[in-house]
N, C-alpha and C positions, 0 to 999 in steps of 0.2 A: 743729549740724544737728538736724533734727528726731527725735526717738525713734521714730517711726512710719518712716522714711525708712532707716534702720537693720533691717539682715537677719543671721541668725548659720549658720555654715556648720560643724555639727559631724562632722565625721570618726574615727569607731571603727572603730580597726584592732585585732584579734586574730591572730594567729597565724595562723586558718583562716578569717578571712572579713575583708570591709570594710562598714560601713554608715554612708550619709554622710545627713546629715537638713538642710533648711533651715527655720528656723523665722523667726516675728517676734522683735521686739521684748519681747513678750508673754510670748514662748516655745512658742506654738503650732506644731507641725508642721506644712509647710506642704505639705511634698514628701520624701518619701525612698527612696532606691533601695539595692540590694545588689546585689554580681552570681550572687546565684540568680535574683533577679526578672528577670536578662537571660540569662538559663538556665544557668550556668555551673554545674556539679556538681561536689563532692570540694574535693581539692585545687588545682582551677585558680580556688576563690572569692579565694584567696587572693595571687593574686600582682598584681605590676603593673599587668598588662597589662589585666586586669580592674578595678583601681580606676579605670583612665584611662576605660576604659571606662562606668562607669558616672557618672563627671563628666563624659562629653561625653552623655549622656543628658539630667544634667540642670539642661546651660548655655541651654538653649532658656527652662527654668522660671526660672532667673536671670535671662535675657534680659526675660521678661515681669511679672513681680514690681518690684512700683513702687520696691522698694526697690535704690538704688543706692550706698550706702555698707555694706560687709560685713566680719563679724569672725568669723575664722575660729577653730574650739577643735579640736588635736587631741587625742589618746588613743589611746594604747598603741602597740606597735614593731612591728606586720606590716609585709608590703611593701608593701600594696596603699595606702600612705598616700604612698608618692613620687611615685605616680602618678596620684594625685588632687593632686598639692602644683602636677604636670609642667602637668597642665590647667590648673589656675587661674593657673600663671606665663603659658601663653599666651591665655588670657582677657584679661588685664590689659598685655598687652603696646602699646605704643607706638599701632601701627596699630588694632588693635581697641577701642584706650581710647577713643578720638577719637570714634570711630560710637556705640558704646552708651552711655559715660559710668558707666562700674563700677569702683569703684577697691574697695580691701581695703585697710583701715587699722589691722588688727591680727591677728597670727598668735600664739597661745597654745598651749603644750602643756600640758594639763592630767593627762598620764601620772602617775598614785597611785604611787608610789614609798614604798618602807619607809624609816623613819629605825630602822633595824636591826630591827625588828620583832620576832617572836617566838623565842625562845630553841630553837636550833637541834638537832635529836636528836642523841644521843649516840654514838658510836660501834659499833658492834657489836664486842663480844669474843668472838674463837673459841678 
């Protein structure tokens, strides 16, 4: 398939927030939303219910984006990443494939993970 015809859907989940970005090919950003930009304040950036939320935002901008072959990168362990994972299962579901013609042909976790990392403090002796 073409490289221009190719879209990348990154999703960075943290602890207290979600931020999902659509880019090209290129790697240009093309669209990205949080749920502060859908007004969600504190602690509720962070959960589910708010990541689903902000992928049905912005399946309209998928919908119109010429690009219809997508690879998806996630990053890091919030929750707000199952419920962006929940959307795009039913974006690509059976009935709605059919009409739009979006498949997703690779899901990657790109999560930085320590190979043991740095040497870990000592005890404290009292």
């Amino acid at each position: 398939m073409d490289s221009n015809k190719i879209g990348y859907i990154y999703i960075s989940s943290s602890m207290n927030n979600v931020i999902v970005s659509i880019t090209n090919s290129n790697g240009e950003v093309l669209k990205q939303m949080s749920p502060g930009r859908l007004g969600y304040k504190k602690s509720k950036r962070r959960s589910s219910f708010a990541g689903q939320m902000v992928m049905n935002n912005l399946v309209d901008a998928i919908y119109n984006l010429p690009m219809k072959e997508w690879k998806i990168n996630l990053r890091g362990f919030g929750q707000g990443r199952d419920g962006v994972l929940k959307v795009l299962a039913q974006i690509t579901s059976k009935k709605r494939k059919q009409i739009k013609n979006i498949t997703i042909t690779e899901i990657r976790d790109v999560t930085p993970l320590p190979h043991n990392g740095c040497r870990a403090k000592s005890p404290r002796r009292i």
